[in-house]
Biopython code that builds the backbone (N, CA, C, O; Angstrom):
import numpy as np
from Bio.PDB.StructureBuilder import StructureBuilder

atoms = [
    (1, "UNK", "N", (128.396, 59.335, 209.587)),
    (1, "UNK", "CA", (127.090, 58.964, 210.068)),
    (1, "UNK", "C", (126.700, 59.920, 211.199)),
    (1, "UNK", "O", (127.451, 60.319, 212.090)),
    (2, "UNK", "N", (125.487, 60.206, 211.035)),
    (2, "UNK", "CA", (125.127, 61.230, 212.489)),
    (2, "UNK", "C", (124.441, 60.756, 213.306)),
    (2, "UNK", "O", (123.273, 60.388, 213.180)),
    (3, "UNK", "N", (125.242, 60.715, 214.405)),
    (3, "UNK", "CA", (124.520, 60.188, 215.662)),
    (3, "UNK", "C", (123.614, 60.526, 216.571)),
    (3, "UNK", "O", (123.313, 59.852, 217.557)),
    (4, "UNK", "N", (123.049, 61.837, 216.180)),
    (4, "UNK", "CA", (122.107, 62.486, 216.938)),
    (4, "UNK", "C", (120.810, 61.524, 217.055)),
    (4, "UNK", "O", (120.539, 60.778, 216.114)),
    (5, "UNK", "N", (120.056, 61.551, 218.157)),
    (5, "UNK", "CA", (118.911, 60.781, 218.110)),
    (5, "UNK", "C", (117.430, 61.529, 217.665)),
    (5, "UNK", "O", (117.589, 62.437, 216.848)),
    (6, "UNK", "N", (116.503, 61.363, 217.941)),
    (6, "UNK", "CA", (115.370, 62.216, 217.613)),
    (6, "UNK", "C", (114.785, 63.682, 218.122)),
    (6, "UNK", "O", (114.141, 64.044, 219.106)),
    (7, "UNK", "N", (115.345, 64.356, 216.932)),
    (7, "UNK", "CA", (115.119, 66.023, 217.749)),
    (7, "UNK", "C", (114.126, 66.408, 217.406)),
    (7, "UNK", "O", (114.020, 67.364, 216.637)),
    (8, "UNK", "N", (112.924, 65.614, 218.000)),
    (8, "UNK", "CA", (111.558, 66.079, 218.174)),
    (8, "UNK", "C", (111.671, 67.054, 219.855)),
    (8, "UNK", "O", (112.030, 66.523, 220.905)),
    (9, "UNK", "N", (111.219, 68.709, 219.696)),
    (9, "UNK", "CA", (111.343, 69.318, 220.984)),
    (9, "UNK", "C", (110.079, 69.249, 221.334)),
    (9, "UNK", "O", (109.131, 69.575, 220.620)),
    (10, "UNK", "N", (110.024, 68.807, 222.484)),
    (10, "UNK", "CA", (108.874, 68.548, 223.602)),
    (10, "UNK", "C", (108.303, 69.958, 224.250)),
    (10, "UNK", "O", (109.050, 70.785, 224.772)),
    (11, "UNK", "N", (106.939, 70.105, 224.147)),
    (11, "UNK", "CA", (106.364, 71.327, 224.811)),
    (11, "UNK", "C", (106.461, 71.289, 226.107)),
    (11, "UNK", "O", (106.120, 70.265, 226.699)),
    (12, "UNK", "N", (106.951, 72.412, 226.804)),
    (12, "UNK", "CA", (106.799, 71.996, 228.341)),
    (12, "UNK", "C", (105.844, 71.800, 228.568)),
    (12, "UNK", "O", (105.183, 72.224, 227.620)),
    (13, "UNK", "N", (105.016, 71.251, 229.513)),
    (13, "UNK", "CA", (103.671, 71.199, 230.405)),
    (13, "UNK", "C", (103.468, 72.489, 230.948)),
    (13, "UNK", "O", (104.438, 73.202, 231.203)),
    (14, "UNK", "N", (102.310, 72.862, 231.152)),
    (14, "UNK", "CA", (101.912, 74.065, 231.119)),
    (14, "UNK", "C", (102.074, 74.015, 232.997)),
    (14, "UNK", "O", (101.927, 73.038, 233.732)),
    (15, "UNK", "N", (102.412, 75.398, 233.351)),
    (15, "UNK", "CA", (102.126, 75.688, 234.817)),
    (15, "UNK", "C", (100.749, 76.021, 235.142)),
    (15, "UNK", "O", (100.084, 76.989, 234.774)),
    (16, "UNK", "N", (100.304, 74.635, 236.218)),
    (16, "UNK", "CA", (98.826, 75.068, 236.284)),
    (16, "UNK", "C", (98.844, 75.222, 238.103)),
    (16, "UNK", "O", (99.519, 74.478, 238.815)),
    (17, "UNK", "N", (97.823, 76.513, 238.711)),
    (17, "UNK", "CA", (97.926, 77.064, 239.511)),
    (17, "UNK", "C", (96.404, 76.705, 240.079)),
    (17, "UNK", "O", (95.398, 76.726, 239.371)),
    (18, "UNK", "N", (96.432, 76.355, 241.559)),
    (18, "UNK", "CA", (94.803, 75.963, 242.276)),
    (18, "UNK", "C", (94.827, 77.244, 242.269)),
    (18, "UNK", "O", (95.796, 77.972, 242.058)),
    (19, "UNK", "N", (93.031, 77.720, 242.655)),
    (19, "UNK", "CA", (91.905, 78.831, 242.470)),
    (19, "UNK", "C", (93.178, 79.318, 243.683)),
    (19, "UNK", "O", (94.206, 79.689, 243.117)),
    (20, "UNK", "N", (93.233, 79.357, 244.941)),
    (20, "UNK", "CA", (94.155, 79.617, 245.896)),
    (20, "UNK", "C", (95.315, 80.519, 245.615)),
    (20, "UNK", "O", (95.425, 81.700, 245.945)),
    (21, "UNK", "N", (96.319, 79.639, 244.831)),
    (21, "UNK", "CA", (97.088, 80.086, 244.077)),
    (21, "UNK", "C", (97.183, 81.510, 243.134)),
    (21, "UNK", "O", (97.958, 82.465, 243.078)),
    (22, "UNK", "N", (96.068, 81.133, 242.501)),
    (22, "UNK", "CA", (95.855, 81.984, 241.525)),
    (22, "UNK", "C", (95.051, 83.345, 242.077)),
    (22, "UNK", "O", (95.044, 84.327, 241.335)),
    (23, "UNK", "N", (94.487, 83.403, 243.157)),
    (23, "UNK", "CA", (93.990, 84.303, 243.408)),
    (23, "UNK", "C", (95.464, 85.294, 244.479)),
    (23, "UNK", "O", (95.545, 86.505, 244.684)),
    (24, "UNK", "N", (96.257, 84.351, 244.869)),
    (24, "UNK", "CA", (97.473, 85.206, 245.607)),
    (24, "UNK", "C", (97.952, 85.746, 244.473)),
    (24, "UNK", "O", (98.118, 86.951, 244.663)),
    (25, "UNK", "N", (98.334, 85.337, 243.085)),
    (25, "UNK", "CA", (99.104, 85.365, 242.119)),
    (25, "UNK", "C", (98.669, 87.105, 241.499)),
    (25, "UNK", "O", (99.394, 88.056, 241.209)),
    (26, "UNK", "N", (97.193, 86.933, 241.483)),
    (26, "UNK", "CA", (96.372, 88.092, 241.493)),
    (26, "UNK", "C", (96.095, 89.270, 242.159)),
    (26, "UNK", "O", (95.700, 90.339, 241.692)),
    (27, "UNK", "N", (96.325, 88.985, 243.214)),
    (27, "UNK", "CA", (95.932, 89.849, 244.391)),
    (27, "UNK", "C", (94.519, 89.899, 244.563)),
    (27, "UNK", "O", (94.101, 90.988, 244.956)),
    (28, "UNK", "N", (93.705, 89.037, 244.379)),
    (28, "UNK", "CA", (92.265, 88.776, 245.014)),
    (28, "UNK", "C", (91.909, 87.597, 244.858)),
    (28, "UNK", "O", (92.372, 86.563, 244.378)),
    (29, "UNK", "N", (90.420, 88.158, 245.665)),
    (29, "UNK", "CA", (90.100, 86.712, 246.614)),
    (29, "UNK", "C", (89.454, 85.504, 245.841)),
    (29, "UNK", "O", (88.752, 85.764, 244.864)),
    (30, "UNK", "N", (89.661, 84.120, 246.246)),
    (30, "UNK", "CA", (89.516, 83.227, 245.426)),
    (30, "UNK", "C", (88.187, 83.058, 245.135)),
    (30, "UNK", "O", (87.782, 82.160, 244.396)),
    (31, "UNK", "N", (87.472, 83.882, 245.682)),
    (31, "UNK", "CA", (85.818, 84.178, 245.436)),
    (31, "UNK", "C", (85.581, 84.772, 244.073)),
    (31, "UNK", "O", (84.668, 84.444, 243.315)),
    (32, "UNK", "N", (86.775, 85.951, 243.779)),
    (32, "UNK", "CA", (86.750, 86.432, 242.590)),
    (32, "UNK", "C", (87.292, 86.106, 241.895)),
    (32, "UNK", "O", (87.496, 86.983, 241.056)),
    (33, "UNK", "N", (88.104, 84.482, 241.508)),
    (33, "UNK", "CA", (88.434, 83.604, 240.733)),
    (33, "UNK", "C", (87.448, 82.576, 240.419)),
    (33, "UNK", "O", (87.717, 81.858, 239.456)),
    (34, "UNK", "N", (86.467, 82.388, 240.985)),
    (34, "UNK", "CA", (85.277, 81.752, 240.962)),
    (34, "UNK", "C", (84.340, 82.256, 239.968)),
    (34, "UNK", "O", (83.845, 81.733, 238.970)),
    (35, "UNK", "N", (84.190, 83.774, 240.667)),
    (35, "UNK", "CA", (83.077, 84.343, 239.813)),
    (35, "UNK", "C", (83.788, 84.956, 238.088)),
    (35, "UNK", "O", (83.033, 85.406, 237.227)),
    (36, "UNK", "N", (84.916, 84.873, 237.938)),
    (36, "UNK", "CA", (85.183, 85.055, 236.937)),
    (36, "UNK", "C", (85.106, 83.596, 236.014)),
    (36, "UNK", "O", (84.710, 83.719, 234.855)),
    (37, "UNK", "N", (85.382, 82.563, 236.382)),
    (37, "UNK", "CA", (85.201, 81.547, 235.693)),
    (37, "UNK", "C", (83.827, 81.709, 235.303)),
    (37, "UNK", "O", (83.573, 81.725, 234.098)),
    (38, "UNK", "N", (82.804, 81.845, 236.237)),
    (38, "UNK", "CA", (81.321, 81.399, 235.703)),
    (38, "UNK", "C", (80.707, 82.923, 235.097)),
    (38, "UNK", "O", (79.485, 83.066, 235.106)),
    (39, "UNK", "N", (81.720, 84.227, 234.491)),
    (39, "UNK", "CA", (81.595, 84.982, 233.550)),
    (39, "UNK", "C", (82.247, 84.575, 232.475)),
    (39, "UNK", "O", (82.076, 85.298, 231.493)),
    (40, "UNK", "N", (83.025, 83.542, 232.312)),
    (40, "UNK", "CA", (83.962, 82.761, 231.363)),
    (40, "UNK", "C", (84.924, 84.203, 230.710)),
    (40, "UNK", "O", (85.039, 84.683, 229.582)),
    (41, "UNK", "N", (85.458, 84.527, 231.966)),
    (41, "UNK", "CA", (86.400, 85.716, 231.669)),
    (41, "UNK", "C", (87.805, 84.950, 231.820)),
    (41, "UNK", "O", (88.721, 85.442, 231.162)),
    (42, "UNK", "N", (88.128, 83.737, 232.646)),
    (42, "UNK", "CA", (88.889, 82.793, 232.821)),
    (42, "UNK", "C", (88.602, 81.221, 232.265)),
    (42, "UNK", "O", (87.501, 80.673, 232.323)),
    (43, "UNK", "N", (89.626, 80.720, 231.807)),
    (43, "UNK", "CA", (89.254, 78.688, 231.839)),
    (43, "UNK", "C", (89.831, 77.908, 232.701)),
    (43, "UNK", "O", (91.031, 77.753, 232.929)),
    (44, "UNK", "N", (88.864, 77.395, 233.198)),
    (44, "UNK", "CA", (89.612, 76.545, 234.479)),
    (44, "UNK", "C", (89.717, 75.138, 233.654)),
    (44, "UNK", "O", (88.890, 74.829, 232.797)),
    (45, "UNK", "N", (91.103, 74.124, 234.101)),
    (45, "UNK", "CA", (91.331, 73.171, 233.787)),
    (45, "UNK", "C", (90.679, 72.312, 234.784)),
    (45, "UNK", "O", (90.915, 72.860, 235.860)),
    (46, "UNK", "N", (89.807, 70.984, 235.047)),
    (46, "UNK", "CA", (89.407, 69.449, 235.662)),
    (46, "UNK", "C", (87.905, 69.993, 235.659)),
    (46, "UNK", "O", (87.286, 70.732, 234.893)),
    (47, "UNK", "N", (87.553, 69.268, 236.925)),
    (47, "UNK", "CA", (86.070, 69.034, 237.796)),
    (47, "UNK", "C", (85.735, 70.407, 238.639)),
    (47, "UNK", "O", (86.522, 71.322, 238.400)),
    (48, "UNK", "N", (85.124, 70.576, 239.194)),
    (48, "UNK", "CA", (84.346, 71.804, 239.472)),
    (48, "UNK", "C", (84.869, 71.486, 241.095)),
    (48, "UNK", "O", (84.654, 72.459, 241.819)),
    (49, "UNK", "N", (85.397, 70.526, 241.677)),
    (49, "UNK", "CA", (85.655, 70.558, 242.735)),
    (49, "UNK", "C", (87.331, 70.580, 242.668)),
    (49, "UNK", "O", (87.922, 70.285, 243.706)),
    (50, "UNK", "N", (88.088, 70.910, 241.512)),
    (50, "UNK", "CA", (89.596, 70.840, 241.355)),
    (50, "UNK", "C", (90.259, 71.998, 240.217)),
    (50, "UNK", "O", (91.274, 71.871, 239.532)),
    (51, "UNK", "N", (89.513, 72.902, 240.269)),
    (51, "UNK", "CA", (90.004, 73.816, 239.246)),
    (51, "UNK", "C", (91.601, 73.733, 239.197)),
    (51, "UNK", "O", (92.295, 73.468, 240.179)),
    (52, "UNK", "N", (92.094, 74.004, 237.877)),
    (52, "UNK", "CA", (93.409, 74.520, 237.884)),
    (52, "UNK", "C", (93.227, 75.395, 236.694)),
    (52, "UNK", "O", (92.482, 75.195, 235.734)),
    (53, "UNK", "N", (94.409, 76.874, 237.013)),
    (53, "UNK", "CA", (94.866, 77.571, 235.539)),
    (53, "UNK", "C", (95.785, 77.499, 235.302)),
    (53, "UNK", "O", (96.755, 77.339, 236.043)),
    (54, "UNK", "N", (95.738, 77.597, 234.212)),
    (54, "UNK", "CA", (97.329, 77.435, 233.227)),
    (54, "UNK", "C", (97.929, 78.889, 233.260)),
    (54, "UNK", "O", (97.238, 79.769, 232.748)),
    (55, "UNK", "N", (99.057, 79.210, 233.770)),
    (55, "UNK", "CA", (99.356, 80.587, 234.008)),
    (55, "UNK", "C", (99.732, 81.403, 232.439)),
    (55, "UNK", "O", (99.727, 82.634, 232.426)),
    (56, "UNK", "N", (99.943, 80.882, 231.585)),
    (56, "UNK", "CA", (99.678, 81.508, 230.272)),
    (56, "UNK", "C", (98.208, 82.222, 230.042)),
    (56, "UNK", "O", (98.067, 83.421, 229.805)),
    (57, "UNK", "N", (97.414, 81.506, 230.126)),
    (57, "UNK", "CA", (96.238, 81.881, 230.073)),
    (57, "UNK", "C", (96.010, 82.751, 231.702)),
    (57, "UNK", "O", (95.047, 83.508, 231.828)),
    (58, "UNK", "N", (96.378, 82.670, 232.135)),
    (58, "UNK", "CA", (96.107, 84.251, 233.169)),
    (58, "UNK", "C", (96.874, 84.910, 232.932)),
    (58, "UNK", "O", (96.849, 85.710, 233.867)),
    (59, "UNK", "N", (98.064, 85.357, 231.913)),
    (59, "UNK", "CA", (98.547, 86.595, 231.471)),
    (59, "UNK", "C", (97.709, 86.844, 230.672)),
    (59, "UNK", "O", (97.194, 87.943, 230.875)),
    (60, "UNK", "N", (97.144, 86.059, 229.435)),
    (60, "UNK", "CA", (96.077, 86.512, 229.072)),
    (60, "UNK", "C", (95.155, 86.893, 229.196)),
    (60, "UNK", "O", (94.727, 87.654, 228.329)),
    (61, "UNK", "N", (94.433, 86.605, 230.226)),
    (61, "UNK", "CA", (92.682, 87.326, 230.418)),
    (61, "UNK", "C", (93.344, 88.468, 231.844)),
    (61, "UNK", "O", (92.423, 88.756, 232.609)),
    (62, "UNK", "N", (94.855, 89.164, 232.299)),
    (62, "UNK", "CA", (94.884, 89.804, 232.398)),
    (62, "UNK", "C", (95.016, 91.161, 231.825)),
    (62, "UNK", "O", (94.957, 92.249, 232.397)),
    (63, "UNK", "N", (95.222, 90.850, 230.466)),
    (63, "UNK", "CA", (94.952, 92.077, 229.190)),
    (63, "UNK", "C", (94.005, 92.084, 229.375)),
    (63, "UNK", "O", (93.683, 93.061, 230.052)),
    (64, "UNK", "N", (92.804, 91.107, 228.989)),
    (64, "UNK", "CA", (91.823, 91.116, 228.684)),
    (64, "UNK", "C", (90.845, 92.144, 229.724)),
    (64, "UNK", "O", (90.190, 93.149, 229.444)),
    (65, "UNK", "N", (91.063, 91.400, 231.077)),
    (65, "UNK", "CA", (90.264, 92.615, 232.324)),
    (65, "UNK", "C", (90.532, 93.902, 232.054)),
    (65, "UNK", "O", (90.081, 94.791, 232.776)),
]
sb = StructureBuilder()
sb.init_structure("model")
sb.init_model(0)
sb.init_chain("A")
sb.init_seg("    ")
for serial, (resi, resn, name, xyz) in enumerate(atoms, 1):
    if name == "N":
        sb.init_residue(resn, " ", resi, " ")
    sb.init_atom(name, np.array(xyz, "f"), 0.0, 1.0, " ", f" {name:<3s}", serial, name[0])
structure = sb.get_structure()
């Protein structure tokens, strides 16, 4: 009998980084994490007063720049 239990593998949760963050992560200013969102060159995750990025997606739209 095999005793293993359910090997469903779980996605990690994504690393999500405040505008703050992400602009040290970058090397610029969180002004120009702003204005890239509202060129939709970036996606910010919540409310407009709580951005977060998912750092996958800022390796990506750093090809992209």
């Amino acid at each position: 009998m095999d005793n293993t239990k359910n090997n469903n593998v779980k996605k990690p949760l994504p690393l999500l980084l405040t505008t703050q963050q992400a602009a040290e992560a970058w090397g610029v200013s969180p002004v120009t994490i702003r204005r890239w969102v509202k060129q939709n060159k970036i996606k910010p995750y919540g409310g407009m007063k709580a951005w977060r990025f998912e750092i996958d997606d800022f390796r990506g739209a750093l090809e992209r720049l």
